[in-house]
C-alpha positions in Angstrom: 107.6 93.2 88.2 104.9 95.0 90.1 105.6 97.7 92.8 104.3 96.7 96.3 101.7 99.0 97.3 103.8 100.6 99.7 106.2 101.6 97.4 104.2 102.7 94.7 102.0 104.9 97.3 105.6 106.4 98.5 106.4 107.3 95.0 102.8 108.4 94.2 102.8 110.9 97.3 106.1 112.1 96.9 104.7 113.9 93.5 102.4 116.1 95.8 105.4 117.7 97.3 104.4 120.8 95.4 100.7 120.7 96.2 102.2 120.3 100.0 104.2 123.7 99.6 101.6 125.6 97.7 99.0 124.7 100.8 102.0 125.6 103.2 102.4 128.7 102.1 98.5 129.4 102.0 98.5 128.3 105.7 100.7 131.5 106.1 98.5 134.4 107.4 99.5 137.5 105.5 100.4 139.4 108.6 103.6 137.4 109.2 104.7 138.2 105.9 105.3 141.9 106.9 107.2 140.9 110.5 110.3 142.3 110.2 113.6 139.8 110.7 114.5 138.0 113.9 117.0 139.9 115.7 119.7 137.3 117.2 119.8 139.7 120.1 116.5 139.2 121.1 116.0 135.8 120.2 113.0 135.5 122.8 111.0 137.8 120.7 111.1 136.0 117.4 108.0 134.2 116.6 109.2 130.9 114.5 105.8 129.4 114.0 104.2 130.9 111.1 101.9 128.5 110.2 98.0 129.0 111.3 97.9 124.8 111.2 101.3 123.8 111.6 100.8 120.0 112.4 98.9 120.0 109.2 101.2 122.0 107.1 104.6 120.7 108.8 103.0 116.7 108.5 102.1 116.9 104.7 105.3 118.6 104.1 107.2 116.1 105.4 105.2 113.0 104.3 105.6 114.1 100.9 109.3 115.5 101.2 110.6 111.9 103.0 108.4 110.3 100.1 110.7 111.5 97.1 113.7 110.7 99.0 112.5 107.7 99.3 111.4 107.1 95.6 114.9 108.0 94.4 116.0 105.4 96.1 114.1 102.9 95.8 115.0 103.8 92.0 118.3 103.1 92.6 117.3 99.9 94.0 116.4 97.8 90.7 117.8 95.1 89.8 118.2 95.0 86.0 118.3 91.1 85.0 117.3 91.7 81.6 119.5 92.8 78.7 117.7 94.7 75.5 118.7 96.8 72.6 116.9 99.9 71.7 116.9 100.3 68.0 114.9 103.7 67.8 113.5 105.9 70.5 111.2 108.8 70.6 110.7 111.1 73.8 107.1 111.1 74.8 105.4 114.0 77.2 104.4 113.0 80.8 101.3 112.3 81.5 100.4 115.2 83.9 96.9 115.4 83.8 96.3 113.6 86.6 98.5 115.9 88.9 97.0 119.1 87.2 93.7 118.9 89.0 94.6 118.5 92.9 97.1 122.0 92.1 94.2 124.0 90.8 91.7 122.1 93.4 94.1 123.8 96.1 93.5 127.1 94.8 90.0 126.8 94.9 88.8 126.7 98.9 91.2 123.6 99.8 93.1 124.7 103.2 93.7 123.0 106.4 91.3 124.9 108.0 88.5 123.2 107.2 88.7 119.5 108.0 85.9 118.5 106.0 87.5 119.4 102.6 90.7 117.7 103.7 89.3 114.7 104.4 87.4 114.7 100.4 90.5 115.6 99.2 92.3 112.7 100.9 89.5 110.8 99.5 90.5 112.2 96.0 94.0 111.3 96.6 93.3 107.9 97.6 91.0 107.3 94.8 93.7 108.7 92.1 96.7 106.3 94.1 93.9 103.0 93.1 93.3 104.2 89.6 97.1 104.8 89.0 98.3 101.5 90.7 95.4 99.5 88.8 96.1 100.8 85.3 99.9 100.6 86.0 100.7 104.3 85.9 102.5 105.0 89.1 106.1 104.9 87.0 104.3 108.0 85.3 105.2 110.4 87.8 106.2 114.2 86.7 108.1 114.9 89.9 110.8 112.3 88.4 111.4 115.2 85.9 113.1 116.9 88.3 115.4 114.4 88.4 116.5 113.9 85.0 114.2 110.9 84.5 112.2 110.7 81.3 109.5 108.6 79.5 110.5 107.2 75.6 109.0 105.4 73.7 111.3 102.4 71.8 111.5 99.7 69.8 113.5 97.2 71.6 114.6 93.7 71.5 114.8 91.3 74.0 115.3 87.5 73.1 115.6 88.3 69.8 112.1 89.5 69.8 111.4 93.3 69.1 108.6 94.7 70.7 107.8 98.8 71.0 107.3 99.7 74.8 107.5 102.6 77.0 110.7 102.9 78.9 111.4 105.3 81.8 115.4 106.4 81.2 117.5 108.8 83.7 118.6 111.1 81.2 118.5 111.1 77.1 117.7 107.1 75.8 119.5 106.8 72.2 120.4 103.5 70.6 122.1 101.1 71.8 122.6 98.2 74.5 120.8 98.9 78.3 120.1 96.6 81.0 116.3 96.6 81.9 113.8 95.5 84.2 109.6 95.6 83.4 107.6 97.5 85.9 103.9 97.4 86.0 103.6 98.1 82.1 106.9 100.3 81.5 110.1 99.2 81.0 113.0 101.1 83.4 116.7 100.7 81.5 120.1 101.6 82.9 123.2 101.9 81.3 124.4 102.6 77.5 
């Protein structure tokens, strides 16, 4: 099975939700950080708007926040025709690399202030989303850490034929017998 590209650009944006609050916050001018509280009595005086570019900020916050929602369920959403046995498993890291560089990138100059460098970096991100669709790496995402999802790699059998493969598990793969379906190059398993 292959992801359409919709929903492998959904779950490959959704794993920016942490670039899109570290560049939220930096779209915060340091002055509103020492406002005092809003005072419910003089509600007309509170200022809720504290982003310098709040389309910007508020847009990329979303997009990316509605994207894992999304991602999670379209996880939920496989169909698992495909029985297999794991005979031995071993926990492998994520590959994060690949997410590193856009969080140091936005440390270094990136802010919606200058519309020039977002529109490279949406370049970037578009150029990373081919690569990662193309060489079947969008199951690879670290933001499914967060919720409990983890990469193994196995030694399976399906069909009676034993193969090694990654697998993409919600929670701790051991031996045993696991409904499956093949994604790209990864294997996703459910049950146990």
């Amino acid at each position: 099975m292959q992801f359409r590209i919709f929903s492998a650009f959904v779950i490959f944006i959704g794993s920016y939700l942490p670039l899109a609050l570290i560049l939220a916050v930096q779209d915060i001018p340091f002055s509103w950080w020492g406002r005092s509280f809003c005072d419910i009595s003089k509600m007309s005086e509170c200022y809720f708007n504290s982003f310098s570019n709040p389309y910007l900020s508020i847009a990329f916050l979303l997009i990316t926040f509605v994207s894992v929602i999304l991602s999670n369920i379209s996880l939920k959403k496989i169909s698992f025709p495909f029985e297999a046995r794991v005979k031995k498993t071993k926990a492998i890291p994520n590959d994060i690399i690949n997410y590193v560089f856009p969080y140091v990138v936005s440390f270094m100059g990136i802010s919606y202030e200058y519309p020039e460098k977002l529109l490279g970096f949406a370049v970037f991100l578009i150029w990373m989303f081919a690569i990662t669709y193309k060489s079947g790496q969008i199951i690879m995402n670290p933001l499914l850490l967060m919720f409990g999802w983890k990469l193994y790699e196995a030694e399976i059998e399906i069909n009676g034929n034993e193969r090694s493969v990654r697998v993409l598990y919600k929670g701790n793969l051991i031996p045993g017998d696991y409904s499956v379906q093949t994604i790209q190059d990864c294997y996703v398993a459910r049950g146990g």
